[in-house]
C-alpha positions in Angstrom: 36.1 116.1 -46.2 35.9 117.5 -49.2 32.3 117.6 -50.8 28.8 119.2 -52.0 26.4 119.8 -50.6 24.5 116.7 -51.1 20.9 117.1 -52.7 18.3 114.3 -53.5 17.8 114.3 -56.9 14.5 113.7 -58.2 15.5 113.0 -61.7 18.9 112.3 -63.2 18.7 115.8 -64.4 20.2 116.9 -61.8 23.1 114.4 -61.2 25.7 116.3 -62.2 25.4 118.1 -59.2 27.1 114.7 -57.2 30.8 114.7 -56.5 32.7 112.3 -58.7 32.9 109.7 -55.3 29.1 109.2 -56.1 29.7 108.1 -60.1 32.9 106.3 -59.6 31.5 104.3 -56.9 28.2 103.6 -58.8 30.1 102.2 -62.1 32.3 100.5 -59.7 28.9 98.3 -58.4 28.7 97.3 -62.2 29.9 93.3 -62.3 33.1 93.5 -64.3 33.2 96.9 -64.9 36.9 97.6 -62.4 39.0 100.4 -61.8 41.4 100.0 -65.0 38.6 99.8 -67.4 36.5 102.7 -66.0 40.1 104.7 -65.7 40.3 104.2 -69.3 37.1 105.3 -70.3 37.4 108.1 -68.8 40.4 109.0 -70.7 37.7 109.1 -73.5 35.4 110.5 -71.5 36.8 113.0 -69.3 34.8 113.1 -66.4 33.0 110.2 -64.4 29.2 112.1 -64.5 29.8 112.3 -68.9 30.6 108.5 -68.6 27.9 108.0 -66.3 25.6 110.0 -68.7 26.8 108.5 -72.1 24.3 106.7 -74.2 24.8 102.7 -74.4 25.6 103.7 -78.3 29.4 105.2 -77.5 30.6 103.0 -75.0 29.8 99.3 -77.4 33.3 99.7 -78.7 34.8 100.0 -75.5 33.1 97.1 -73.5 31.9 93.8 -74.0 27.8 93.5 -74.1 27.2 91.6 -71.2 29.2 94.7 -69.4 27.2 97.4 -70.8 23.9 95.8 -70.4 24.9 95.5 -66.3 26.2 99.1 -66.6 22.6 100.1 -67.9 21.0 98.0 -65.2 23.0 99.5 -62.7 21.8 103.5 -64.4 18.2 102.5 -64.4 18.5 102.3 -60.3 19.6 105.9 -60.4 21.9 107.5 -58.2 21.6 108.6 -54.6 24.6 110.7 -52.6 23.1 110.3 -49.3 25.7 107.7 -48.4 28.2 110.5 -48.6 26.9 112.4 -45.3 26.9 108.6 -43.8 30.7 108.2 -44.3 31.0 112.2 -43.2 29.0 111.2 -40.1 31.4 108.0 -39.3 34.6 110.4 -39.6 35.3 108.6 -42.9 37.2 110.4 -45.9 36.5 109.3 -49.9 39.2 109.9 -51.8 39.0 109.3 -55.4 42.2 108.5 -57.9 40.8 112.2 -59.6 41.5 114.5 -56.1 44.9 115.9 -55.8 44.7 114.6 -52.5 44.8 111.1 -53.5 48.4 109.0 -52.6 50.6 109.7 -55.3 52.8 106.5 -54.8 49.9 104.4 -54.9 49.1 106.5 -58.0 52.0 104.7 -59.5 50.9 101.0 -59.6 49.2 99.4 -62.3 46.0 98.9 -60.7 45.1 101.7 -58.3 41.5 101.5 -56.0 39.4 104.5 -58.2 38.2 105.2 -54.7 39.9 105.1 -51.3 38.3 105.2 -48.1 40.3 106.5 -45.3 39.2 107.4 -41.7 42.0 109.1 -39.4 45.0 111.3 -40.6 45.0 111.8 -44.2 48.7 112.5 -44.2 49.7 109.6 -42.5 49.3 108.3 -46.7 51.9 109.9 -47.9 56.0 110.7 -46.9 58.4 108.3 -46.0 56.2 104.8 -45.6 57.5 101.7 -45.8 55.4 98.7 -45.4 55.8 95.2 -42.8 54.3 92.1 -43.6 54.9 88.3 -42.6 53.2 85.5 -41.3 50.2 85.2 -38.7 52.2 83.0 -36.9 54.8 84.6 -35.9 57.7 83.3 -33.7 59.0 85.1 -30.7 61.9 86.0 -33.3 60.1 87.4 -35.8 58.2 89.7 -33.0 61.6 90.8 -31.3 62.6 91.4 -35.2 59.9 93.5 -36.3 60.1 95.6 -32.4 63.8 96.4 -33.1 63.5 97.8 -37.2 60.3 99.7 -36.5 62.2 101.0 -33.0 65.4 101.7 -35.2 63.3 103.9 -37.9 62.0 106.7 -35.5 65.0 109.0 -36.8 63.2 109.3 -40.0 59.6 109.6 -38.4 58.8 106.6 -40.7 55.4 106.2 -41.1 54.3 102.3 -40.8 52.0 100.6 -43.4 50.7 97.1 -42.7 47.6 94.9 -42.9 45.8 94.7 -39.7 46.4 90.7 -39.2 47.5 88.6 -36.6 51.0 88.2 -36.3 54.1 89.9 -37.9 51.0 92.8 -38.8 49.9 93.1 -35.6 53.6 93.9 -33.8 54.2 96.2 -36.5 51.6 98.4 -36.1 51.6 98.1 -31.9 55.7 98.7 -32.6 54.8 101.9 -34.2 52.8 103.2 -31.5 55.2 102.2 -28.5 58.1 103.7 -30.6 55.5 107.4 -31.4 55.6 106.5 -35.3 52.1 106.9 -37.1 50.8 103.7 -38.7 48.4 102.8 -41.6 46.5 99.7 -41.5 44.8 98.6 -44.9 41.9 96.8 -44.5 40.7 93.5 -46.8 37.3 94.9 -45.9 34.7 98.0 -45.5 35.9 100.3 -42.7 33.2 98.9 -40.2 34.6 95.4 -39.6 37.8 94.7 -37.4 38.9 91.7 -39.0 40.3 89.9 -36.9 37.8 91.2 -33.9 40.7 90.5 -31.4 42.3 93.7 -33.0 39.9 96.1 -32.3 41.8 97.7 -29.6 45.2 97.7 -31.8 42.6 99.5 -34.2 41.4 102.1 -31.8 44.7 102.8 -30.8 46.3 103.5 -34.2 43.5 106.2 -34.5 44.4 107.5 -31.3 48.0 108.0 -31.5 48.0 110.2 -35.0 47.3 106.8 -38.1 44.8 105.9 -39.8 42.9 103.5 -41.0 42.8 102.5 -45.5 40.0 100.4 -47.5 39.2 100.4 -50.9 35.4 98.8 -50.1 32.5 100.4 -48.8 31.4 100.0 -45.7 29.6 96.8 -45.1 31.8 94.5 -46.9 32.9 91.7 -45.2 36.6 89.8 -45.9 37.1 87.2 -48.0 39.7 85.3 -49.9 40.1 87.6 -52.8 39.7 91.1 -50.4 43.0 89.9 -49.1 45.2 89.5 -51.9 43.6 92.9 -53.4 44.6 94.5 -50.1 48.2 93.7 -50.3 48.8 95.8 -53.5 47.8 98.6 -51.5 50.0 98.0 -49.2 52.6 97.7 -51.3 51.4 100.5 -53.5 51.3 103.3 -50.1 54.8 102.4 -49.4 58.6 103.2 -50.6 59.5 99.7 -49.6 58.8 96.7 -47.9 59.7 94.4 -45.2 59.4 90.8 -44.8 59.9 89.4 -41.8 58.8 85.7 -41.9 56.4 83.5 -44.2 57.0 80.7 -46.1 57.4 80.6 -49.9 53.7 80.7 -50.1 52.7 83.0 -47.8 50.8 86.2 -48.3 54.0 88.0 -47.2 55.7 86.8 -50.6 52.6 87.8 -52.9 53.0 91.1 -51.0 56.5 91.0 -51.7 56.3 89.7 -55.5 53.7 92.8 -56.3 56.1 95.2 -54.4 58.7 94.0 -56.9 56.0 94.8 -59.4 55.3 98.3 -58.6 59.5 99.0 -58.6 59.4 99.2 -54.7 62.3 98.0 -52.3 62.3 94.8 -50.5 63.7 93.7 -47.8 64.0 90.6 -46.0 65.3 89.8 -42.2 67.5 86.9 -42.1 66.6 83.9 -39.5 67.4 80.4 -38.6 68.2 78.1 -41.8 65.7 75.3 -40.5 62.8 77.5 -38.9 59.8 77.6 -41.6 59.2 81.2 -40.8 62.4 82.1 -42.2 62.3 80.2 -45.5 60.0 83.1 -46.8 62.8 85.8 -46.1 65.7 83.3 -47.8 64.0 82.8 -50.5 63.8 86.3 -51.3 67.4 87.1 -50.3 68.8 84.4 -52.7 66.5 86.7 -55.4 67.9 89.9 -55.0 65.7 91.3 -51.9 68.2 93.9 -49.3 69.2 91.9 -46.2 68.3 93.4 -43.5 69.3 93.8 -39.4 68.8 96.9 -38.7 66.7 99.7 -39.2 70.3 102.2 -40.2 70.1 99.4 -43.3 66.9 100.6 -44.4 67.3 104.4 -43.9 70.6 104.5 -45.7 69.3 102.4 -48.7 66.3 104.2 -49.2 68.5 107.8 -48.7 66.2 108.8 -45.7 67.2 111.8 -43.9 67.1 111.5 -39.8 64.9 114.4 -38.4 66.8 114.0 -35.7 70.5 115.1 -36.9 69.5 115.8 -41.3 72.0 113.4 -42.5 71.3 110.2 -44.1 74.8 108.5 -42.9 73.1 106.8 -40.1 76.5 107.2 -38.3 75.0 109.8 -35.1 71.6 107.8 -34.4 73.0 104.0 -35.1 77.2 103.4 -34.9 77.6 105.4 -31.8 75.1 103.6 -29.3 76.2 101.0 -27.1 76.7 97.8 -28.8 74.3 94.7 -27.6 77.6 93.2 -26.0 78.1 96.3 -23.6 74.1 96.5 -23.2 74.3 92.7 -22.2 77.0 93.2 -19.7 75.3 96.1 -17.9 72.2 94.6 -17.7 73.7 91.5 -15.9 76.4 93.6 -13.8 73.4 93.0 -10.7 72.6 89.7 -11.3 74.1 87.0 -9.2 76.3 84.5 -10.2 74.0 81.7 -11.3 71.7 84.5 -12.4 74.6 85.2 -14.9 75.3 82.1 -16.0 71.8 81.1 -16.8 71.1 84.4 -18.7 74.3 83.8 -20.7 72.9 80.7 -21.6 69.9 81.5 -23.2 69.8 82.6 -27.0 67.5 84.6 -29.0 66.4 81.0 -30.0 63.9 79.3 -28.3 65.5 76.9 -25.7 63.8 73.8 -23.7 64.4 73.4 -19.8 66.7 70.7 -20.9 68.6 72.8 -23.6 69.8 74.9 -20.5 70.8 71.8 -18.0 73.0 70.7 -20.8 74.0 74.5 -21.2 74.4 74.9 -17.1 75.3 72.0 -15.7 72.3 73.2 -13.1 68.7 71.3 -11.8 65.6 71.6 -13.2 64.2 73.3 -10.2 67.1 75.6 -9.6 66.8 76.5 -13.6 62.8 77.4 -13.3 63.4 78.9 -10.4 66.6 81.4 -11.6 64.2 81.7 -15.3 61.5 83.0 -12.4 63.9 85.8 -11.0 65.1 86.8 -14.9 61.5 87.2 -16.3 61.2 89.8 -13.4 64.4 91.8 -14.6 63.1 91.8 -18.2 65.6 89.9 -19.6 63.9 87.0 -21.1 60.3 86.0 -22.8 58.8 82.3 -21.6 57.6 80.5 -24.1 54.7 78.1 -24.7 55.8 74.1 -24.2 57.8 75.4 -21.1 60.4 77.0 -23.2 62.0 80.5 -23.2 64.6 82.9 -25.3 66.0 86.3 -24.3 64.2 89.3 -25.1 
């Protein structure tokens, strides 16, 4: 981590000895004082301790007087760097927008965090990222969706940006991990909450396995409906493109998606069944222009990505010459028995009752839960709440 040695001041004499992280976070405490106004005063200003230091007198043409009388409130408190050995001691990095260090994609967008908070691998922030985002609620589809394009990108050593929530979010960052691909997870909140709690080992673990972990709030700040949608320009902003998965037309995905179209990024949409809700998101932004998507090859050749593993970007050696899902199918059955077969052939990708497959089969309800019993076993399919099930 990359600053001085911190020293108490007793006077603000001395408080040009602070880092920038310890001005730029102090005028970013000031109530309507963000991180495009301050970034344009200090185009006039040059450095954040002169704009911390500069008499009310030069900044009234710049802001509004309710601004700079808060901005004076907020300098009569003084400063203090001690929270800087704090972060240091909780293995958290500040990075501001003024360290040569700081993302230079998210550099790019209109509204770039002054400050970034970051604990894991640096790194992981810049190089070939592309983001996933969808709906909490994500269907068995969507997850087997999501598993497959993340799977597919590990030629490129992709590096996986999402948000940390439940659903499509959730399966992309554990996809990452299963498939050895580093992941980022933005947080809507300061570095010290898991929101949502039931993700604190999926946190831990993208530590662990080389990620990291992004925030542009302090520690201590807890979610709320506007940290969200401020989060999701981030994660658009880290990224060369994006992915939707599923959402609706007013999901969080599509403001995600709508900003990436903003900041000049890619998107890309997975196509899904014409009357599931989940899909209506990804149509939507199809019929406007987004990249159809099925397979990660899509993505790497529309983005010009070279494979590490064979430094082309056709695609052709890692994707066109693996077995087909047809020839994968048939092997996997070749030891099944007959009804076994049958039953397995039955089943879709879709979700499918008990009595979808006795119209499909021809077969008993017990025979059917009991052949669904031996399939599970091989692998071959996912049960589903409401007693239904779709192939995996």
């Amino acid at each position: 981590m990359r600053f001085m040695t911190i020293i108490t001041p007793s006077s603000e004499a001395v408080c040009a000895d602070y880092p920038d992280s310890v001005y730029l976070r102090a005028l970013l405490e000031v109530k309507n004082l963000g991180n495009q106004t301050i970034f344009k005063l200090l185009q006039r200003f040059k450095t954040p301790a002169a704009l911390w230091k500069a008499p009310a007198s030069s900044l009234n043409e710049w802001v509004k007087p309710a601004v700079l009388a808060a901005l004076q409130a907020r300098k009569a408190r003084g400063l203090d760097g001690g929270w800087l050995k704090t972060y240091a001691d909780l293995g958290i990095q500040v990075i501001s927008r003024l360290d040569a260090d700081y993302p230079p994609l998210l550099n790019e967008i209109h509204n770039p965090p002054l400050l970034l908070y970051v604990k894991g691998a640096l790194g992981c922030l810049e190089g070939q990222t592309l983001a996933f985002v969808g709906t909490r609620k994500a269907s068995e589809y969507g997850r087997q969706c999501t598993e497959k394009l993340v799977a597919e990108l590990k030629p490129a050593e992709a590096c996986i940006v999402s948000g940390l929530a439940a659903g499509i979010d959730t399966c992309a960052h554990w996809a990452a991990i299963q498939a050895g691909l580093p992941t980022v997870a933005v947080f809507g909140c300061g570095l010290d909450v898991i929101y949502p709690s039931s993700n604190r080992k999926l946190a831990q673990a993208i530590l662990a396995e080389g990620g990291a972990w992004v925030s542009e709030y302090p520690v201590g700040t807890m979610p709320t409906q506007y940290t969200f949608p401020q989060r999701n320009r981030i994660v658009a902003g880290l990224s060369h493109g994006i992915v939707v998965v599923e959402g609706d037309v007013k999901s969080g995905a599509l403001i995600t998606a709508r900003l990436a179209v903003d900041e000049g990024r890619t998107v890309y949409a997975t196509p899904g069944n014409l009357f599931s809700p989940g899909s209506q998101g990804p149509h939507y932004l199809i019929k406007n222009g987004a990249f159809p998507v099925t397979e990660g090859v899509d993505i790497l050749n529309d983005l010009g990505w070279r494979h590490q593993a064979d430094g082309n970007v056709s695609g052709k050696s890692a994707f066109l010459t693996a077995k087909t899902p047809q020839v994968a199918d048939s092997k996997a059955l070749a030891h099944l028995s007959e009804e076994e077969r049958v039953l397995a052939a039955a089943i879709s990708f879709e979700s499918m009752s008990i009595e979808d497959l006795q119209g499909a089969t021809g077969f008993a309800s017990a025979k059917i839960n009991e052949l669904l019993t031996l399939l599970e076993l091989e692998g071959l399919i996912v049960l589903l709440p409401g007693a239904k099930v779709c192939r995996k």
